[in-house]
C-alpha positions in Angstrom: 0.0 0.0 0.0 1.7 2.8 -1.1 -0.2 6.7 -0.9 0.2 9.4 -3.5 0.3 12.6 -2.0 -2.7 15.3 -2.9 -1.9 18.8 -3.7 -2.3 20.9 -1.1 -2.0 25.1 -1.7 -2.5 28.2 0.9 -5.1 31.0 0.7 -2.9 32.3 -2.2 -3.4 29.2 -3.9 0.7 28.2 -3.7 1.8 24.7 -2.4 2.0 24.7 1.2 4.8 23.4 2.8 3.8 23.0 5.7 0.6 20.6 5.2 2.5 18.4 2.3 4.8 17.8 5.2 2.3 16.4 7.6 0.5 14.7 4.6 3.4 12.7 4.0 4.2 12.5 8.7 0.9 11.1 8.4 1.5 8.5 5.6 4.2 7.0 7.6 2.5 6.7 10.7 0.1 5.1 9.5 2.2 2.5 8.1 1.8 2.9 4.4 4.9 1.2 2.5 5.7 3.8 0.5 5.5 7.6 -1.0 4.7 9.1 -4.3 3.7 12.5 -5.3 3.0 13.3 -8.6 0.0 11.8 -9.9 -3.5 12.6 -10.9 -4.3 13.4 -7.0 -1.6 15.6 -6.7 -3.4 17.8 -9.7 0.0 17.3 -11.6 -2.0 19.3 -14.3 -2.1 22.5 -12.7 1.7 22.7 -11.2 4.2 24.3 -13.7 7.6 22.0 -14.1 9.4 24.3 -11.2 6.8 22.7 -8.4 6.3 19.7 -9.8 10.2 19.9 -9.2 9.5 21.4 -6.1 6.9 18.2 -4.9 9.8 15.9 -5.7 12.4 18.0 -3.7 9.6 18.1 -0.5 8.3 14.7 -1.0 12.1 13.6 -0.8 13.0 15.1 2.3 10.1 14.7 4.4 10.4 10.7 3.7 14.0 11.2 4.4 14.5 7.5 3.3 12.3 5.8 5.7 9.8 4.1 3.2 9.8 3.2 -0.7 10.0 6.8 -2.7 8.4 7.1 -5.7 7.3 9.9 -8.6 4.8 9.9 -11.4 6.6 11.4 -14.4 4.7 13.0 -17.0 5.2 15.5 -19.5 4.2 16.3 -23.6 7.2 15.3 -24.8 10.3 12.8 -24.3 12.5 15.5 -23.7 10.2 17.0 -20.7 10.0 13.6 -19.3 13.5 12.9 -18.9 14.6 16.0 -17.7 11.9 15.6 -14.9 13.2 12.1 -14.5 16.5 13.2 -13.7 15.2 15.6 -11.1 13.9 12.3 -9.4 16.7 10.4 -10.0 19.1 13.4 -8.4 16.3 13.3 -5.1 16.7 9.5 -4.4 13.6 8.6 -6.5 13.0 4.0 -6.0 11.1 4.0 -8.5 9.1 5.8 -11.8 5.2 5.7 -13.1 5.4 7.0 -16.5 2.0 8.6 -18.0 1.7 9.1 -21.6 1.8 12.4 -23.2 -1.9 14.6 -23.0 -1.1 15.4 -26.6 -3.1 14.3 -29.5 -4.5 10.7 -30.1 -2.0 7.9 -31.3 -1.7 4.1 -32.3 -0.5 2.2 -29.9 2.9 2.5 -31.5 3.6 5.8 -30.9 3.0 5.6 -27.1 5.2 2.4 -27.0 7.9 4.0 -29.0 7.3 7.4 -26.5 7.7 5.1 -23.5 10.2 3.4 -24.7 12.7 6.2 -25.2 12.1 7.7 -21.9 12.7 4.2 -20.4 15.8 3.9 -21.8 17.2 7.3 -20.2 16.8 5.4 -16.9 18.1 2.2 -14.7 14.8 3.0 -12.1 12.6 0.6 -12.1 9.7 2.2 -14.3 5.8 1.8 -14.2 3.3 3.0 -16.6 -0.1 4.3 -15.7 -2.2 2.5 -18.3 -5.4 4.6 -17.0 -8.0 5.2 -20.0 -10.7 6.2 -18.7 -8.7 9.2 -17.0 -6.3 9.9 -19.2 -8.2 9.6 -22.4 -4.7 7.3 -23.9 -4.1 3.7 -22.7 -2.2 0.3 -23.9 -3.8 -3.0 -24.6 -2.4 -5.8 -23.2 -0.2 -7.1 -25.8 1.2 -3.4 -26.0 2.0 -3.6 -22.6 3.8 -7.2 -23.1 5.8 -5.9 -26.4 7.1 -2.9 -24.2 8.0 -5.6 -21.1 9.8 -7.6 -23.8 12.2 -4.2 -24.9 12.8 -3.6 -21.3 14.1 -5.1 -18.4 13.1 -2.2 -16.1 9.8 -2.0 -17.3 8.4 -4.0 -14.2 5.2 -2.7 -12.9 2.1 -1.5 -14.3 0.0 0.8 -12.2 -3.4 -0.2 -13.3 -7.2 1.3 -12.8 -8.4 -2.5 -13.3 -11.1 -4.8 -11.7 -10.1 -8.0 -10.1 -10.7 -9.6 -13.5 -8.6 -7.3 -15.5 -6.0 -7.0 -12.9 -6.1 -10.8 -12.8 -5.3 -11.4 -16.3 -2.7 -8.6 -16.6 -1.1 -10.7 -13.5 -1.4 -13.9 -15.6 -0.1 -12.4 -19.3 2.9 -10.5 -17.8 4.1 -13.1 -14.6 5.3 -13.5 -11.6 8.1 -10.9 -12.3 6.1 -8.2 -13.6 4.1 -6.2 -10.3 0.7 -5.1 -11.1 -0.5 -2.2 -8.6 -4.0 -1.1 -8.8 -5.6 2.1 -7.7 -9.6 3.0 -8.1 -9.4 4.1 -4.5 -9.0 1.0 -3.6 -12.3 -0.8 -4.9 -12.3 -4.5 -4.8 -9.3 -4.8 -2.7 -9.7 -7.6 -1.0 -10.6 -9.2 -4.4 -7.5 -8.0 -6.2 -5.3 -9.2 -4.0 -6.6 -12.7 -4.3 -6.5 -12.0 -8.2 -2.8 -11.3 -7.6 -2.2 -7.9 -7.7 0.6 -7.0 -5.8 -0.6 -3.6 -4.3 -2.0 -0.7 -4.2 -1.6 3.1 -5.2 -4.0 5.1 -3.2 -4.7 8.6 -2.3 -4.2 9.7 1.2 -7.6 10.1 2.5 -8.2 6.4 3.1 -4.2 5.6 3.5 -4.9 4.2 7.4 -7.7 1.6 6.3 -5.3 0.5 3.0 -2.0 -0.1 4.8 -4.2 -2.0 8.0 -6.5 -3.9 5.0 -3.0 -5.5 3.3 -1.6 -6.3 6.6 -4.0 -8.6 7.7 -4.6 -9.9 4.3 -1.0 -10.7 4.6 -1.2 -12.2 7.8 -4.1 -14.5 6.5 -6.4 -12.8 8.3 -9.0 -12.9 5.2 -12.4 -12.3 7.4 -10.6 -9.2 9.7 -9.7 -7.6 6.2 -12.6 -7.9 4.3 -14.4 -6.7 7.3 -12.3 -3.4 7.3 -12.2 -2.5 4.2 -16.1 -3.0 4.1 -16.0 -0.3 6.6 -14.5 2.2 4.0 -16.5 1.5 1.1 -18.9 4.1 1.5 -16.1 6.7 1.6 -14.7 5.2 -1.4 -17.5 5.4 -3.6 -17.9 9.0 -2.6 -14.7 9.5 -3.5 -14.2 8.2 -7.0 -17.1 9.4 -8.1 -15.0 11.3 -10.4 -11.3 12.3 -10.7 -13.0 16.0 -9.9 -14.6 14.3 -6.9 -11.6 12.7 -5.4 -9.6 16.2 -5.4 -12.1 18.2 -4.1 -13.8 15.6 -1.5 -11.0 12.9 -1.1 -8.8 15.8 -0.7 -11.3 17.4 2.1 -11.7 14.1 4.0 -8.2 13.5 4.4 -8.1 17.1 5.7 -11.2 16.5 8.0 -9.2 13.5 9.7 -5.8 15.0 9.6 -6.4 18.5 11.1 -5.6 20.3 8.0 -7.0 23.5 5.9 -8.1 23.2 1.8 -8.0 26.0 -0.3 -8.5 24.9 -4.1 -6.5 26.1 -7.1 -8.5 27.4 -9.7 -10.2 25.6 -12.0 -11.6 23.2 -9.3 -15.1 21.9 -9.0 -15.9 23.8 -5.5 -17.9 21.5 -3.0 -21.5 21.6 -1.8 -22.8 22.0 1.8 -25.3 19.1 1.3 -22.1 16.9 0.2 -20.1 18.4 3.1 -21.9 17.5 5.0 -21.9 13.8 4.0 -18.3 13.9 4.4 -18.1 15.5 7.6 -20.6 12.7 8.7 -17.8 10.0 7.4 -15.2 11.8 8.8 -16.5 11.3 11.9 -17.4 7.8 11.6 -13.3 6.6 10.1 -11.8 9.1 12.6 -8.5 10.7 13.0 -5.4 10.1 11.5 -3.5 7.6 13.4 -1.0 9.9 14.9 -2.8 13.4 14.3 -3.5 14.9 17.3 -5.8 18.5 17.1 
């Protein structure tokens, strides 16, 4: 169970220091694996190339090499990619999820021939984030095996997948080849027994994912099926939508961590009626293992 770190800006809409730092404090109390900043949650988007720069510098330090340290790389071209890769690289960066250029709409041999070139500017292990339906860009599964066939250090993909498409990823690429899932966390239980080997998760739930895999791992089947039921109602509220998970995911990790949101415009801004429904789950998960107000 590793947790991608959301965004989070000050009243003038900059990245705050100060709250990416307990985000990640947080993380590790609550006995995630690893750290990675970067993604979709951390509205990646919106950050010009000195702060996403910037994330990687923070996101570094604060981990200080106590758990796995990872960084989504994206970029519109190879050139971009790299040198962003090389800022992770110069940080202490474990490990790379590549995402494939927002420009235009390609065969599947372009992306494999894009991936393929920024792969080879690096001895990190490297994921891609095969995510269609947010991206709007994705690989079949033969793409993905012709690209594991060019490269040895092409060893996880970090999938959106249900337990069936997780599962046959698992069985196509083998045992060598990791497959982490994300979609909050959905069908965990189920994923795991499909044979994915973790997970890729937003903070807001972080707590309830690391516990979950533990006990899985510790064959305790009925104890993590039971705790991750627990969370499934925050879960759906959260991935209602990629919008949904920034603003709300965002907002309940902030509810149970003691911290303030302020969005960064364009941003869908929240409702009281669906503030509410969060503040009512908020109160039902609880704090923050280790926050204390």
């Amino acid at each position: 169970m590793h947790a991608i770190v959301f965004a989070f800006f000050d009243s003038r809409e900059e990245l705050s220091r100060a709250a990416m730092r307990q985000q990640v404090e947080l993380c590790l109390a609550a006995g995630v694996a690893g750290i990675a900043a970067l993604g979709l949650a951390t509205e990646v988007a919106k950050l010009s190339f000195a702060e996403r720069c910037r994330v990687i510098d923070w996101t570094a330090e604060d981990v200080n090499r106590r758990s796995t340290l990872g960084f989504t790389i994206g970029g519109q071209s190879v050139g971009e990619q790299v040198a962003l890769l090389r800022v992770a690289e110069r940080a202490g960066a474990q490990w790379l999820v590549l995402q494939p250029p927002q420009v235009g709409s390609y065969p599947a041999e372009e992306y494999i021939a894009f991936f393929s070139r920024v792969m080879a500017e690096t001895e990190l292990p490297c994921a891609i984030q095969n995510a269609p339906q947010y991206l709007g860009r994705g690989l079949a599964d033969r793409d993905i095996d012709a690209l594991r066939r060019r490269h040895a250090n092409f060893r996880i993909i970090k999938a959106e997948a249900t337990a069936n498409d997780a599962a046959r990823l698992k069985a196509l690429a083998g045992p060598d080849f990791r497959v982490f899932n994300g979609r909050g966390g959905l069908e965990m239980i189920e994923c795991l027994e499909a044979g994915c080997d973790g997970f890729l998760l937003a903070p807001d739930l972080a707590d309830y994912g690391a516990r979950v895999m533990q006990l899985f791992d510790a064959g305790a089947r009925a104890a993590a099926l039971a705790l991750h039921q627990e969370t499934l109602p925050a879960i759906g509220f959260a991935m209602r939508s990629l919008e949904h998970l920034v603003c709300y995911g965002k907002r309940l990790f902030a509810a149970r961590a003691g911290l303030a949101v302020f969005d960064r415009a364009p941003a869908l801004r929240p409702e009281e009626a669906e503030l509410a429904l969060l503040a009512q789950m908020a109160d039902r998960l609880g704090p923050f293992p280790a926050f204390t107000a």
